[in-house]
SEBA-417526 format. One record per residue: z, x, y of N, C-alpha, C, O in turn. Coordinates in Angstrom, 2 decimals, always signed. Each point is the difference from the previous one (the first is absolute). Layout:
BEGIN
<<Z, X, Y>, <Z, X, Y>, <Z, X, Y>, <Z, X, Y>>;
...
***
This chain:
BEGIN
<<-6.74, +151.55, +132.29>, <-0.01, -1.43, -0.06>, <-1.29, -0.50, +0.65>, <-0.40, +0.48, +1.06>>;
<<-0.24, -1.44, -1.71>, <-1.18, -0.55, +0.29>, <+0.33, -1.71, +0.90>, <+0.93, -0.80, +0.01>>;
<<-2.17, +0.91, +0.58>, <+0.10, -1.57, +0.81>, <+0.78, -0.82, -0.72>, <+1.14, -0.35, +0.29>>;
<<-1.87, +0.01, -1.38>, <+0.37, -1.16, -1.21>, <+1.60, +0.12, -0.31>, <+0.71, -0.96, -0.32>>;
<<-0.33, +2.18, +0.46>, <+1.67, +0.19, -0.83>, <+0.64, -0.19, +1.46>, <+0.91, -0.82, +0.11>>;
<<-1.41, +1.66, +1.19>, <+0.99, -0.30, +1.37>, <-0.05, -1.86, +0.14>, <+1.02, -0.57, +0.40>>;
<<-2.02, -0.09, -0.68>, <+0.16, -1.46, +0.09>, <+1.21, -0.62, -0.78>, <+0.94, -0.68, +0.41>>;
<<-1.40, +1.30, -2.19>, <+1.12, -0.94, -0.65>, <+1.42, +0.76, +0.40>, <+0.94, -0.78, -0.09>>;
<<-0.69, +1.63, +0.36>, <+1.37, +0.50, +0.97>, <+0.48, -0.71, +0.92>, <+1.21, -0.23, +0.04>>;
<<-2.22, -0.33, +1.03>, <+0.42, -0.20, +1.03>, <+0.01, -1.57, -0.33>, <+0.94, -0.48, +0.62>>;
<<-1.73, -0.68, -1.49>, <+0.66, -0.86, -0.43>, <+1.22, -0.64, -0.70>, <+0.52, -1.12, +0.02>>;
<<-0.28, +2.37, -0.67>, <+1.35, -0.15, -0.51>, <+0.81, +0.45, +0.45>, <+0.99, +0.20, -0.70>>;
<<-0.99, +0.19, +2.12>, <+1.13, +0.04, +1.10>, <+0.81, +1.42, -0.17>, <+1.11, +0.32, +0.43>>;
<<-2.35, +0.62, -1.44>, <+0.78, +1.49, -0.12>, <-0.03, +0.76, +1.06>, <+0.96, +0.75, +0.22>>;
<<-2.11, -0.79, +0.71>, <-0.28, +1.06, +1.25>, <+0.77, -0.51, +0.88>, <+0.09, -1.21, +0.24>>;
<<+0.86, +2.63, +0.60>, <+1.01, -0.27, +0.95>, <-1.11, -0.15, +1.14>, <-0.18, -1.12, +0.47>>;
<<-0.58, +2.22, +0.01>, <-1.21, -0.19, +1.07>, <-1.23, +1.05, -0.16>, <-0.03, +0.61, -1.08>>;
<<-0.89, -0.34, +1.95>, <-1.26, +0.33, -0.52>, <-0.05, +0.80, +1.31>, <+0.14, -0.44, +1.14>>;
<<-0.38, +1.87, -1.59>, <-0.31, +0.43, +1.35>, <-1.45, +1.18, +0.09>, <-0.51, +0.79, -0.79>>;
<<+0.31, -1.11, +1.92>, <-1.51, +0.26, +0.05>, <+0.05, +1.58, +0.94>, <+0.35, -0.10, +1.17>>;
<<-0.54, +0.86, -1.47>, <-0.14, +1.25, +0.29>, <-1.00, +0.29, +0.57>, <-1.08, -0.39, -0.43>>;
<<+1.18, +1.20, +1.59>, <-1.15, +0.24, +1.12>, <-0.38, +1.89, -0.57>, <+0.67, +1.03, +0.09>>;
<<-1.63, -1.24, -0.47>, <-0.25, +1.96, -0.05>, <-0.55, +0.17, +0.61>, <-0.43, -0.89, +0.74>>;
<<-0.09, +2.70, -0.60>, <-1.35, +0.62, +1.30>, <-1.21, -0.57, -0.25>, <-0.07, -0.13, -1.22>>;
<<-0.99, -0.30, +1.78>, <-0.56, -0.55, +0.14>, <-0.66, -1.07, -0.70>, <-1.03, -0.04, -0.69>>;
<<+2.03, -0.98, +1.10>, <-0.37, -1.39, +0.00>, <+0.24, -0.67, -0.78>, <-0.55, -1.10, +0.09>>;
<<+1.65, +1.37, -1.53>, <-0.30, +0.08, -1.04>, <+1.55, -0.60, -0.30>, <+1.04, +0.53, +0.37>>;
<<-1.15, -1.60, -1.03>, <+1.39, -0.79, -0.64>, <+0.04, -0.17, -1.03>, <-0.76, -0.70, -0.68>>;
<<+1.61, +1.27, +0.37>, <+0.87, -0.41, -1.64>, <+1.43, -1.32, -0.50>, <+1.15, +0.05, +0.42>>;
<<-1.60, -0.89, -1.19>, <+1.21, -0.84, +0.19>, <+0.93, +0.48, -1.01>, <-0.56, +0.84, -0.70>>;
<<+1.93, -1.08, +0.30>, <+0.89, +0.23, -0.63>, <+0.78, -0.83, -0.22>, <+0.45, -0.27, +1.11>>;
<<+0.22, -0.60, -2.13>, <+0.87, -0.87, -0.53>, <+1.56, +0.34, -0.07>, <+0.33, +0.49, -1.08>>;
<<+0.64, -0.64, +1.97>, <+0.76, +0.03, -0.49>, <+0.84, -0.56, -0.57>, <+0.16, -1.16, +0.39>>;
<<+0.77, +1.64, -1.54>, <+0.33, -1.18, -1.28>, <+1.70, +0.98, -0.25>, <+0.07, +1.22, -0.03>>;
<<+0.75, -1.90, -0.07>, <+1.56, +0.81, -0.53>, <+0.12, +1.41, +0.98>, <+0.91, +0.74, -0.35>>;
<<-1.49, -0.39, +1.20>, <+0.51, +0.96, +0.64>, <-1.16, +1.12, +0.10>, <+0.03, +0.85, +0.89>>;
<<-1.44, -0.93, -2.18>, <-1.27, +0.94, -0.50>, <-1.00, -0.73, +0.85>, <-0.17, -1.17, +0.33>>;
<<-0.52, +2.45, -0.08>, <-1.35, -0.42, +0.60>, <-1.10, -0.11, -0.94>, <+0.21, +0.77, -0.93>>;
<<-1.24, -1.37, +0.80>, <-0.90, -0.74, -1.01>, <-1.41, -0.12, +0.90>, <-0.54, -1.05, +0.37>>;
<<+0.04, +2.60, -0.10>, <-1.89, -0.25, +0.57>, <-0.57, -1.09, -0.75>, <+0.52, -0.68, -0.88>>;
<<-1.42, +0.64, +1.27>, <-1.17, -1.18, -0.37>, <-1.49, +0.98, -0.01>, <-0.52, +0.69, +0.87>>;
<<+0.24, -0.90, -1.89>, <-0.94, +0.56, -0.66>, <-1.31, -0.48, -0.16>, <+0.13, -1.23, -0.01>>;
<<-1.29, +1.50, -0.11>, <-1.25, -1.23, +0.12>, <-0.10, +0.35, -2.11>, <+0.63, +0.61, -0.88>>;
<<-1.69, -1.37, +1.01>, <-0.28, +0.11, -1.41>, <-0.57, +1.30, -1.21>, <-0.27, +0.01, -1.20>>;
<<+0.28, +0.95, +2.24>, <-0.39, +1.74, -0.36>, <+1.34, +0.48, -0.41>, <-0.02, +1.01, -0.71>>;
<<+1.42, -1.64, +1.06>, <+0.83, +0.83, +0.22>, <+0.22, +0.76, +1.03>, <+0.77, +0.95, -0.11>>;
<<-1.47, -1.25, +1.37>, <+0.19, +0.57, +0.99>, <+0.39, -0.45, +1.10>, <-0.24, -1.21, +0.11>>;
<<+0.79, +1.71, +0.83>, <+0.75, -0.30, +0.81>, <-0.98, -0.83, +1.01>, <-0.98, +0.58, +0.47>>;
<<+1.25, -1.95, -0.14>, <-0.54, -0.88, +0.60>, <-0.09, -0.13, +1.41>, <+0.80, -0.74, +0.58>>;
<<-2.04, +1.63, +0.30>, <+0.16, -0.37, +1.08>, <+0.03, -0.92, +0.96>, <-1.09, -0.54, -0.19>>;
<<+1.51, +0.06, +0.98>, <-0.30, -1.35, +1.16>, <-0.21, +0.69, +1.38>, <+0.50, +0.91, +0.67>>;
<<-1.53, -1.85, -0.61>, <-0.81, +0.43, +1.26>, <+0.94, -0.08, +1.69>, <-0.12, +0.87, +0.86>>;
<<+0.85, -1.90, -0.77>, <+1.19, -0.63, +1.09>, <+0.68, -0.79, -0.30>, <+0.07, -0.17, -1.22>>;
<<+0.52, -0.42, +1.82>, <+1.76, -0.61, -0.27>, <-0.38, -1.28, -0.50>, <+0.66, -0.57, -0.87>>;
<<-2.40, -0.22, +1.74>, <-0.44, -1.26, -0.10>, <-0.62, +0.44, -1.86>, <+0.25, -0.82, -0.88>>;
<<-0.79, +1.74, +0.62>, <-0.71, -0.17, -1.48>, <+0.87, +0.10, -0.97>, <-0.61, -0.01, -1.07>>;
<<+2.23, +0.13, +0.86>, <+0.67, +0.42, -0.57>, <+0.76, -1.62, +0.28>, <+0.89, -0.20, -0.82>>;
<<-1.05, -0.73, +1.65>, <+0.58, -1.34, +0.41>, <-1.35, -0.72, -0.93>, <+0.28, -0.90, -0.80>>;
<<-1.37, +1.23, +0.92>, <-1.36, -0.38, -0.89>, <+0.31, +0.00, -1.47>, <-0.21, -0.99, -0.70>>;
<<+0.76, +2.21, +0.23>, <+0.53, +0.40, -1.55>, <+0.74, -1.15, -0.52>, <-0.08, -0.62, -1.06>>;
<<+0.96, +0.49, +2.26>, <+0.92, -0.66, -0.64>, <+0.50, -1.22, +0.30>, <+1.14, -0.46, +0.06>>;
<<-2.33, +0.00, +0.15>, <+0.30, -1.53, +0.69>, <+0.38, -1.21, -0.99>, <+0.40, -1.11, +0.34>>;
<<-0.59, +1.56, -1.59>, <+0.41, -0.99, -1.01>, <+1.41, +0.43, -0.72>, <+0.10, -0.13, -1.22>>;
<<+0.79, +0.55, +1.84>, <+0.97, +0.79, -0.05>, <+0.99, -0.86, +0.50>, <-0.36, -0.74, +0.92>>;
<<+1.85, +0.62, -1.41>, <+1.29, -0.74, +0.72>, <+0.06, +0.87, +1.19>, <-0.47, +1.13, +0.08>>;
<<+1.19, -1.87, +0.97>, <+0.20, +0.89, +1.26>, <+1.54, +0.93, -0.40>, <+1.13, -0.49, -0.10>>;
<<-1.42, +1.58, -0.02>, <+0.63, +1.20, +0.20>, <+0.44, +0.54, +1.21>, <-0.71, -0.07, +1.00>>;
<<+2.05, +0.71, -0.99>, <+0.13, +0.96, +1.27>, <-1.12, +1.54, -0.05>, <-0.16, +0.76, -0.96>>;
<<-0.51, -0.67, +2.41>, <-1.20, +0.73, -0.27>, <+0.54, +1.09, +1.26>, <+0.41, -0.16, +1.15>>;
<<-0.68, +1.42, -2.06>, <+0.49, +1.12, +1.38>, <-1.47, +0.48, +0.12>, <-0.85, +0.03, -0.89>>;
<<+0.76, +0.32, +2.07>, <-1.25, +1.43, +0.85>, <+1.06, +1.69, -0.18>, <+0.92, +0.28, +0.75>>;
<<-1.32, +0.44, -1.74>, <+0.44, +1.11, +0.30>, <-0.54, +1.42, +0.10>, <-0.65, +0.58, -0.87>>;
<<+1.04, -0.10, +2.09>, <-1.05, +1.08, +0.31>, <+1.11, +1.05, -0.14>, <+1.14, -0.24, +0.38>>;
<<-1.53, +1.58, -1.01>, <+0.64, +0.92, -0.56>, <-0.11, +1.21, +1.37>, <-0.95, -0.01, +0.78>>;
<<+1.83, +0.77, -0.70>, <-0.21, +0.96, +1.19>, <-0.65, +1.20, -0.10>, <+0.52, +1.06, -0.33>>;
<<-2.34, -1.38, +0.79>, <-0.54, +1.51, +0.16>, <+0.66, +1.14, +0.61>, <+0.19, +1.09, -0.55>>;
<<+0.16, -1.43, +1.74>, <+0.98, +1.82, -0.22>, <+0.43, +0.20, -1.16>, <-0.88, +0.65, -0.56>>;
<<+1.63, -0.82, -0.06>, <+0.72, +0.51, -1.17>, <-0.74, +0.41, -0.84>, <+0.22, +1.11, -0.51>>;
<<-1.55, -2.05, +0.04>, <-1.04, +0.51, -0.88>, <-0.81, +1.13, +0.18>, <-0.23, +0.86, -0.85>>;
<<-0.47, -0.98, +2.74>, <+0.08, +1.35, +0.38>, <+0.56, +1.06, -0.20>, <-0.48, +0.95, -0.62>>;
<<+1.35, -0.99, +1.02>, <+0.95, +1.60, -0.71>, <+0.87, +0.26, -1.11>, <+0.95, +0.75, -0.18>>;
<<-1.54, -1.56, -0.49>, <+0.19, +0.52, -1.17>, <+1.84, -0.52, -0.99>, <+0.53, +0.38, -1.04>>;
<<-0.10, -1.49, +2.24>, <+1.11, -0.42, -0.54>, <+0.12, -1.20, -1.06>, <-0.64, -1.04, +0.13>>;
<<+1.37, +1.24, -1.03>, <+0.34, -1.29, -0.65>, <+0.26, -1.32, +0.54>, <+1.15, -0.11, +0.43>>;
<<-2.05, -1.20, -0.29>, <+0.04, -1.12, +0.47>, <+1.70, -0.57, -0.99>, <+0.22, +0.53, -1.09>>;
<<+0.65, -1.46, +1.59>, <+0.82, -0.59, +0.18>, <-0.28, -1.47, +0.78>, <-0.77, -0.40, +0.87>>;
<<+2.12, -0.28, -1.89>, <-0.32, -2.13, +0.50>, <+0.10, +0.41, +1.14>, <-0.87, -0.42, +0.77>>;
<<+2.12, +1.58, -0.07>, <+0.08, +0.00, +1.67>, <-0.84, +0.11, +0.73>, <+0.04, -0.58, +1.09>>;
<<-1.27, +1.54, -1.52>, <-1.02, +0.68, +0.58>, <-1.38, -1.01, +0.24>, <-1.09, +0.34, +0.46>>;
<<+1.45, -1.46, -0.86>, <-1.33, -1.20, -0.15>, <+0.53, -1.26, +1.19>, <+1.11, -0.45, +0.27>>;
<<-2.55, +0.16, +0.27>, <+0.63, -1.54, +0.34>, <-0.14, -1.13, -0.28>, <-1.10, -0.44, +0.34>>;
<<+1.94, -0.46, -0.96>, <-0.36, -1.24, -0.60>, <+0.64, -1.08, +0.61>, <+1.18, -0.18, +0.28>>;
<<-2.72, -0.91, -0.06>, <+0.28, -1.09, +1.08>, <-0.73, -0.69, -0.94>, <-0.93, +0.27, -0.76>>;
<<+1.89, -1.66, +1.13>, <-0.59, -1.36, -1.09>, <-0.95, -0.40, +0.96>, <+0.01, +0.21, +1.22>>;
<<-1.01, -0.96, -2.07>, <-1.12, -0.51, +0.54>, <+0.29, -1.51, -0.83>, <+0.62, -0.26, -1.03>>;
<<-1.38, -0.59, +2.02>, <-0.58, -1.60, -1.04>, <-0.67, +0.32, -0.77>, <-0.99, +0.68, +0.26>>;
<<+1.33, -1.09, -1.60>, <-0.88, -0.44, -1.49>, <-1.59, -0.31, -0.04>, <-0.95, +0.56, -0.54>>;
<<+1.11, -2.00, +1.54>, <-1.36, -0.81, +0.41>, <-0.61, +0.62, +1.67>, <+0.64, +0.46, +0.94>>;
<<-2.02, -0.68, -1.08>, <-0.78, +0.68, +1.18>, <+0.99, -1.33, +1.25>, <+0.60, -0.83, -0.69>>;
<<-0.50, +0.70, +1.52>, <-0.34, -1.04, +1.21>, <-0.97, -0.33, +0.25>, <-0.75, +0.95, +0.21>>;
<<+0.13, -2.26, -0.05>, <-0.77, -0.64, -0.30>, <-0.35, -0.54, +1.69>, <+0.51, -1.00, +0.51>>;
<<-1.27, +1.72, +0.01>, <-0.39, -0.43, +1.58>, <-0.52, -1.00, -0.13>, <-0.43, -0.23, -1.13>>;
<<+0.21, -0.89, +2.28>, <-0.62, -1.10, +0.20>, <+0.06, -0.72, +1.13>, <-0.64, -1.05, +0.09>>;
***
């Protein structure tokens, strides 16, 4: 799924929430979820779309309805040795949609 298609999704009130995946170094992937399936976001290669931090991925999608937005970081031990990652094995914490706006 591309920018353009996660937008008209998320205008028509199909995406349950959007969660932004933390990998080894430095490196985020967002994901759509929709009926229960996960739905990457892809850049225009067909490839898997990286985001730089939590704020450039709030940048992406600032013209976006406000969504429930998770931070989820998957558990390197497990990847380390070689185990199968599991929803149990990850941690997912909602974050705000919009940056906070100091002043």
């Amino acid at each position: 799924m591309n920018l353009q298609e996660l937008n008209a999704y998320a205008v028509a009130g199909k995406v349950d929430e959007l969660n932004l995946i933390s990998m080894e170094g430095g490196i985020y992937l967002l994901e759509a979820r929709m009926h229960g399936a996960a739905y990457p976001l892809s850049d225009a290669r067909g490839q898997m779309f990286h985001l730089r931090s939590v704020e450039h991925a709030r940048e992406v999608l600032h013209s976006f309805p406000e969504l429930p937005f998770n931070l989820v970081h998957t558990s390197v031990h497990d990847e380390m040795c070689g185990f199968s990652a599991s929803a149990e094995e990850s941690l997912k914490v909602p974050i705000s949609f919009r940056s906070i706006k100091q002043g």
